[in-house]
C-alpha positions as CSV (number, residue, x, y, z in Angstrom):
1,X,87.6,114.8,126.9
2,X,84.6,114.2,128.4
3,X,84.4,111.6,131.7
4,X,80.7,112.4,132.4
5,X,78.3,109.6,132.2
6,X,75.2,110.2,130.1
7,X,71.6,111.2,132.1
8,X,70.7,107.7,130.3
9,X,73.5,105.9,131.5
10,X,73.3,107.3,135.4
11,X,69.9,106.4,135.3
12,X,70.7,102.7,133.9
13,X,73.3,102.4,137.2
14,X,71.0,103.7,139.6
15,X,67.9,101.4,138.2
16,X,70.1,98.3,138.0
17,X,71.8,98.9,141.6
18,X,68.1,99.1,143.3
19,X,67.0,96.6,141.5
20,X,69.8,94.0,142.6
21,X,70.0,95.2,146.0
22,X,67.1,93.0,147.2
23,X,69.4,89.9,146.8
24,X,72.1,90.4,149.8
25,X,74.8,88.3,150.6
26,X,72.6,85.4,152.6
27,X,71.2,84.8,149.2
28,X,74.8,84.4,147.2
29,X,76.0,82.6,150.2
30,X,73.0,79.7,150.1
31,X,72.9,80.1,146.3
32,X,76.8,79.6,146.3
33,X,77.0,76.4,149.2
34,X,74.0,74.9,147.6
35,X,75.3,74.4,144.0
36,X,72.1,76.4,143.1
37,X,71.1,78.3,139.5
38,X,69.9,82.0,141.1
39,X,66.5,81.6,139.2
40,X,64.9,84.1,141.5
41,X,67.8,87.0,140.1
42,X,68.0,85.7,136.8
43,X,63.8,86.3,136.4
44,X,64.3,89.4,138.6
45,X,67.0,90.7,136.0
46,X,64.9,89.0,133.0
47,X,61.6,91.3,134.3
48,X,63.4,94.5,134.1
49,X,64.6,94.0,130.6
50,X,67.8,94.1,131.1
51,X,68.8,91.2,129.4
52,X,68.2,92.6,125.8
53,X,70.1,95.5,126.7
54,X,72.5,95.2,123.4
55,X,70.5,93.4,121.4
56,X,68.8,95.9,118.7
57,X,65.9,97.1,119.0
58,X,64.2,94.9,115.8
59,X,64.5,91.6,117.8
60,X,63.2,92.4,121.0
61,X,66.0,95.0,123.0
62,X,67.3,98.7,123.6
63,X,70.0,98.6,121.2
64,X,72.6,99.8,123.8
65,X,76.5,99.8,123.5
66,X,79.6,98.1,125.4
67,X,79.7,101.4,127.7
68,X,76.0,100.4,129.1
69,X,77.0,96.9,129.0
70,X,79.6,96.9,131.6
71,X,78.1,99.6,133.8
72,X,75.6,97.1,134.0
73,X,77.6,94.0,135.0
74,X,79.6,96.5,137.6
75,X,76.2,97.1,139.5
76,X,75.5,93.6,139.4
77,X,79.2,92.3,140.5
78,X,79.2,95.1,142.9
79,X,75.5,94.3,144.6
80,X,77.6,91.2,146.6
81,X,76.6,88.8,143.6
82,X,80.0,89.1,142.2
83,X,80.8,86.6,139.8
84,X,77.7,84.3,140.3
85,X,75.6,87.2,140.0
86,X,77.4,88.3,136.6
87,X,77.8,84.7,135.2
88,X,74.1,83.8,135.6
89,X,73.4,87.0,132.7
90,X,77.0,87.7,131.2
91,X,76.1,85.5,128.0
92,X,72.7,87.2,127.1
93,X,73.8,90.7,127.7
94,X,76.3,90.7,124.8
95,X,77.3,87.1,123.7
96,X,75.3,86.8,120.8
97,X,76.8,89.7,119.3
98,X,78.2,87.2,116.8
99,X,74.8,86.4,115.7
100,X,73.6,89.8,116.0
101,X,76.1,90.7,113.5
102,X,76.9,87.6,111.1
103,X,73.8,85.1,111.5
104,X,71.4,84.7,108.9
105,X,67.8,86.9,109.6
106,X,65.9,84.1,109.9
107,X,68.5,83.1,112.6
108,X,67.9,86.3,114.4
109,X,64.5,86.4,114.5
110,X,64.1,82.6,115.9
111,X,66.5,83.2,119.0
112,X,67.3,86.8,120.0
113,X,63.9,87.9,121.0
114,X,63.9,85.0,123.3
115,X,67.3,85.9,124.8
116,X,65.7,90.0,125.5
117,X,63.0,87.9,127.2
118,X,65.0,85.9,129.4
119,X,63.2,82.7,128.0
120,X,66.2,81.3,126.6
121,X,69.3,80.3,127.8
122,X,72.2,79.9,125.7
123,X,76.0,78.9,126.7
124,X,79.7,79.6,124.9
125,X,81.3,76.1,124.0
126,X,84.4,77.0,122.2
127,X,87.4,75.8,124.8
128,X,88.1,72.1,124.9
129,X,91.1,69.9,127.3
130,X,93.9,69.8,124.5
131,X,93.5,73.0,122.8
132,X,93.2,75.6,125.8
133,X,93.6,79.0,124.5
134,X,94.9,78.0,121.5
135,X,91.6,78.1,119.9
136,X,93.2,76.8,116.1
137,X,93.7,73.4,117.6
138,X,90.0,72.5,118.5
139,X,89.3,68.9,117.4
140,X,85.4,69.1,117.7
141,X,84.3,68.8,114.4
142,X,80.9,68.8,112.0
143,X,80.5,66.9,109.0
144,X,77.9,68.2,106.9
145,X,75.1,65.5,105.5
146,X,73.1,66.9,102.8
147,X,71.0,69.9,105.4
148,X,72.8,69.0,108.3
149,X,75.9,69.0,109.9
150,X,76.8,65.6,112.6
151,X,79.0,67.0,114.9
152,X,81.1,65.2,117.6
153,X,83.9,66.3,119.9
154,X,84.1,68.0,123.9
155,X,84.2,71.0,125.1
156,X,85.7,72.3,128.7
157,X,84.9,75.1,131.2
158,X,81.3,75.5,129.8
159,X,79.1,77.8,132.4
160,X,75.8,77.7,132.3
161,X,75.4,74.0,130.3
162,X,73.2,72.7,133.3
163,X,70.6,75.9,132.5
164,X,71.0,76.2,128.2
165,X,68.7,74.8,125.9
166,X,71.1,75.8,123.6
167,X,75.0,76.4,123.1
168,X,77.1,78.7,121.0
169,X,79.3,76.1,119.4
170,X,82.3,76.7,117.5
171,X,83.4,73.6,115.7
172,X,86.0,72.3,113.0
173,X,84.2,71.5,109.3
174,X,87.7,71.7,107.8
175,X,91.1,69.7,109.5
176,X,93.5,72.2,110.7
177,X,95.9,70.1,108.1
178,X,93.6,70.8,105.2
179,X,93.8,74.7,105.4
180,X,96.3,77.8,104.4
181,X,96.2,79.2,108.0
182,X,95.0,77.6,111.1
183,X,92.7,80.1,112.4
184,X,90.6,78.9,109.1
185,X,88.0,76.0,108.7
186,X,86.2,76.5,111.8
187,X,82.3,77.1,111.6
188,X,80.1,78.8,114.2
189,X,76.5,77.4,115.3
190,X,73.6,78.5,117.4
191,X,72.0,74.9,118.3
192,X,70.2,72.6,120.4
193,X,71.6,71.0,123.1
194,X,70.3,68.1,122.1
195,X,70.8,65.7,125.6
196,X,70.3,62.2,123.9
197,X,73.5,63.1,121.6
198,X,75.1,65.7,124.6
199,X,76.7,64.3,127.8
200,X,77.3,67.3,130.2
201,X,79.1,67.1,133.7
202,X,80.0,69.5,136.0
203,X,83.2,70.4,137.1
204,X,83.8,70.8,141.1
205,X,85.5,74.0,141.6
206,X,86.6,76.1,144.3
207,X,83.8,79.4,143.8
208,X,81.3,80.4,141.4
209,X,79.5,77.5,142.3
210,X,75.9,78.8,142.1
211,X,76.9,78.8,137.9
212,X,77.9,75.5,136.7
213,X,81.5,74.9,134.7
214,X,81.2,71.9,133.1
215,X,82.9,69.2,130.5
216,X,80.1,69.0,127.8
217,X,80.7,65.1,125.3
218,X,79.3,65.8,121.8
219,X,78.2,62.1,120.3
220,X,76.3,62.4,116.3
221,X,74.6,66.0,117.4
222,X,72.7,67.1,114.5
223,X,72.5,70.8,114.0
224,X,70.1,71.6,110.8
225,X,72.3,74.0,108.1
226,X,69.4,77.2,109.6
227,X,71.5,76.9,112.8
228,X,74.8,77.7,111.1
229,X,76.2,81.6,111.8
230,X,77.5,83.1,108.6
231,X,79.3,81.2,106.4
232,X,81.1,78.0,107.3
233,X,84.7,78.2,107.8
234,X,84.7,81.6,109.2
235,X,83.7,80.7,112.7
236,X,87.5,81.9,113.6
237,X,86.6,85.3,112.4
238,X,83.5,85.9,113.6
239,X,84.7,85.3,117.1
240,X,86.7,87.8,117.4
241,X,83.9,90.8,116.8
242,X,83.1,89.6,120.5
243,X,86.9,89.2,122.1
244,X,87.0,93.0,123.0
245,X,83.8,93.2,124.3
246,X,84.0,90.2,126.6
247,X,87.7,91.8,128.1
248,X,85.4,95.0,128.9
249,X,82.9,92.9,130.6
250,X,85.5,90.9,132.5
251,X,87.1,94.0,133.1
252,X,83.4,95.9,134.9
253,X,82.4,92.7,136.9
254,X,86.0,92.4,138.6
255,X,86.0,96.1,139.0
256,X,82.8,95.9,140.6
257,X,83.8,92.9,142.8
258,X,86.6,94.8,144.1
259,X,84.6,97.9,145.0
260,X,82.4,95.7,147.2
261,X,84.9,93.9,148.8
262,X,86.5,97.6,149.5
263,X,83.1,99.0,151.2
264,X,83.1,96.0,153.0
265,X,86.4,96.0,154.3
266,X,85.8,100.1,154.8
267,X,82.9,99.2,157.0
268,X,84.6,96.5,159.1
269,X,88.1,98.7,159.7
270,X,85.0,101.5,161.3
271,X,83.2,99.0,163.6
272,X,85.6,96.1,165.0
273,X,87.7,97.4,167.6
274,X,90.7,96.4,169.4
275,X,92.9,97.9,171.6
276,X,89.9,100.1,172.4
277,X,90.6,101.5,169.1
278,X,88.4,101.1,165.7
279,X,91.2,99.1,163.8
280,X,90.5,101.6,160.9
281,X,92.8,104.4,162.4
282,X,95.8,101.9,162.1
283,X,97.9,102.8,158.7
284,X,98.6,99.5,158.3
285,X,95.3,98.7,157.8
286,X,94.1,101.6,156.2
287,X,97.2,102.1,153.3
288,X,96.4,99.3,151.7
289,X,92.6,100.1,151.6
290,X,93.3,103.6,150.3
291,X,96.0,101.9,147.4
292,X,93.3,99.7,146.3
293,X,90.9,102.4,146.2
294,X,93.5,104.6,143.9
295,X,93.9,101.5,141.6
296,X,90.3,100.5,141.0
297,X,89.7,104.4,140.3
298,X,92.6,103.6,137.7
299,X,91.7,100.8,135.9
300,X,88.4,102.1,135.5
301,X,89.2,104.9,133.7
302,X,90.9,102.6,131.2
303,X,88.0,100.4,130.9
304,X,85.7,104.2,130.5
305,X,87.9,105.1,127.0
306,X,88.0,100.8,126.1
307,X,84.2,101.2,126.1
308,X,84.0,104.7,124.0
309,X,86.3,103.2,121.6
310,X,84.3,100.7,120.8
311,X,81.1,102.4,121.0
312,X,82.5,104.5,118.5
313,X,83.4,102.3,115.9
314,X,87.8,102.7,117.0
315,X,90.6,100.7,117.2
316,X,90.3,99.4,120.8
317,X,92.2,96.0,121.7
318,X,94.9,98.0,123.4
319,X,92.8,99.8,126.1
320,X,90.2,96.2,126.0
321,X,93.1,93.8,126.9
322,X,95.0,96.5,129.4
323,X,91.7,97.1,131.2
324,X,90.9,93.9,131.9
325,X,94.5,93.2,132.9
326,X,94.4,96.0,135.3
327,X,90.9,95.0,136.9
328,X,91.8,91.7,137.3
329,X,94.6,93.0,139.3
330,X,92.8,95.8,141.3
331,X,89.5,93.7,141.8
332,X,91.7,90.7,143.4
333,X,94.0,93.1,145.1
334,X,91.1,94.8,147.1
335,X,89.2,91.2,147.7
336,X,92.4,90.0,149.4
337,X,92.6,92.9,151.3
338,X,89.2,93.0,152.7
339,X,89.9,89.5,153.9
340,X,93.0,90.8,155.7
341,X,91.1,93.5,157.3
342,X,88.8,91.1,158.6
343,X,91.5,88.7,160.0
344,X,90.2,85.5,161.0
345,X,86.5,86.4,160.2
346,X,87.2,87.0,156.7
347,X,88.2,83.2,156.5
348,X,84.2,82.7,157.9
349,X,81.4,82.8,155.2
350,X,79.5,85.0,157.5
351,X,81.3,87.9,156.1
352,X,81.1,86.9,152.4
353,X,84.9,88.5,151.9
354,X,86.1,84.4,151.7
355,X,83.7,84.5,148.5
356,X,84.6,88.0,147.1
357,X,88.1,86.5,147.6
358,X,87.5,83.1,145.7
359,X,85.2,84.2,142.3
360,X,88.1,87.5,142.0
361,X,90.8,84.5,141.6
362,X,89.2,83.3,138.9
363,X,89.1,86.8,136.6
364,X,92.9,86.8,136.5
365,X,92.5,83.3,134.3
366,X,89.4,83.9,132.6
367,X,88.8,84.2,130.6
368,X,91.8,84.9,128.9
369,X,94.6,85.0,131.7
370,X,96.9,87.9,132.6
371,X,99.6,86.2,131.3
372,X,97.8,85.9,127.5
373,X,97.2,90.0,128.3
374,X,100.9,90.7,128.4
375,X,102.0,88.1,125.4
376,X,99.2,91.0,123.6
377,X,100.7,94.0,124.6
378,X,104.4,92.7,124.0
379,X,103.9,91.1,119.9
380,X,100.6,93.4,119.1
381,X,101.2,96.7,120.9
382,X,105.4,96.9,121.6
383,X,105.5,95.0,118.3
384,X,108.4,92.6,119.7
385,X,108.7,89.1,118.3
386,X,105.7,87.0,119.5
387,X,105.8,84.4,122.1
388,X,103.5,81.3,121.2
């Protein structure tokens, strides 16, 4: 058992950690209050080639695995970007993986090159208002007409529609009446967003605001048959070659949100004094620092064997679903204690701990929430009788 990091992947960590470091917290916080895309990161990130990190190496990446994935998105959560930080790159650095794996060549060849580059942005539209997580009960649908498909329906909680020129779209081609099992029928595409026939609004929120979320209106889109992944009515299926990986993802950018907030929160407890004390030596400020410390270490290491499972070809939904479960929990633990530590400052943007504190909220809902983890671990793991 082996918990050493490669030479390669040390060298990944340190190269992506100095390279993010030039955008500090002023810049999250403007990007963040202004409703603003973080162009100047994404083209920094975009430069350094670190956006075609998994795709292979035939269409324009390194050909890199999960492991180097999320030690990636840690650095960049962990910089002070956090969430708007990992959002602004999370799609390119192992979304397409569906394509990469099921979409046609010609397919390949047209789009991931340009998603190595940086020069194209794609987003994820699969979630929609009356279906949830519930993905069998999606009502957006495509109708094929001789080489194309007319597609019409909405999607919900979109990031990144304000940037994409195109979207990930999983759709309906067969009624969820017409089929032996629900999870059948539905059809994956790689498209166009196509703004005459596309209606997208953003969704006010309380953080992440320098990535949109947004309710995306789909009105006679016409996606050309080339623009299809795989074969239609396996959209369901293809889907879930990417569920593990996104938990592991989920799982490194809260971990590495946590860790900041922690250094933050160490660095405060040394300098602010009171009582002509620094407020550091109290044990009721420093327990609960040193127990959030011990848990990040811990979910880490179960996100470390998630990663190697997968990289190595295993069985790995357990340790995906528990580690982002546990990161969720330790990353928002250790962001609501660095607030505390900084008493009424950390309610002041000045310290960027109120931020921390808002975009770890969100990773204990998305973007599967904690709740979905345990109904997992109970029916697929404990094997007792499922829930929903």
């Amino acid at each position: 058992m082996d918990f050493q990091l490669t030479e390669d992947q040390e060298t990944i960590r340190k190269a992506v950690a100095g390279l993010v470091r030039e955008f500090d917290d002023h810049y999250w916080m403007q990007k963040d209050r202004d409703h603003e895309f973080p162009a100047e990161f994404y083209a920094a990130v975009a430069g350094g080639g670190w956006l075609g990190l998994t795709i292979p190496e035939e269409y324009g990446g390194h050909g890199l695995g999960i492991t180097e994935a999320t030690l990636l998105l840690e650095e960049v959560a962990r910089s002070g970007g956090g969430m708007n930080a990992a959002s602004a790159i999370h799609l390119s650095i192992f979304g397409m993986h569906p394509v990469v794996v099921h979409g046609s060549e010609e397919l390949k060849r047209r789009t991931l090159p340009r998603i190595a580059t940086g020069d194209l942005h794609v987003c994820f539209g699969v979630t929609e208002p009356g279906a949830g997580l519930d993905t069998s009960r999606i009502t957006t649908f495509a109708r094929r007409e001789g080489d194309h498909y007319v597609v019409d329906g909405r999607k919900v909680w979109i990031s990144k529609a304000m940037e994409s020129e195109k979207i990930l779209l999983l759709t309906r081609t067969s009624r969820i009446d017409e089929v032996a099992r629900k999870t059948d029928g539905m059809t994956l595409f790689l498209t166009d967003l196509d703004r005459s026939r596309v209606d997208i609004r953003p969704i006010p929120k309380m953080g992440r605001n320098a990535v949109t979320s947004n309710e995306v209106f789909i009105d006679g889109l016409r996606v050309p048959v080339e623009d299809r992944v795989g074969e239609e009515g396996e959209g369901f299926r293809y889907l879930l070659d990417g569920l593990n990986p996104e938990r592991m993802l989920i799982a490194a950018e809260a971990l590495g949100l946590g860790r900041v907030a922690l250094d933050r929160a160490v660095k405060y407890g040394g300098e602010r004094v009171v009582f002509g004390r620094p407020i550091g030596m109290n044990q009721g400020i420093q327990f609960p620092l040193a127990d959030s410390l011990a848990r990040l270490d811990a979910a880490e290491l179960v996100l470390r064997k998630a990663t190697w499972l997968y990289d190595n070809g295993q069985p790995c939904g357990r340790e995906a679903n528990t580690a982002k479960y546990l990161c969720a929990d330790a990353g928002f633990a250790a962001a609501d204690r660095a607030l505390q530590t900084h008493g009424g400052m950390g309610y002041a943007e000045e310290y960027a701990v109120a931020r921390y504190f808002r975009e770890a909220r969100l990773l204990k809902i998305a973007p599967i929430s904690q709740e979905m983890v345990l109904n997992y671990l109970g029916s697929h793991v404990l094997g007792m009788p499922r829930s929903y």
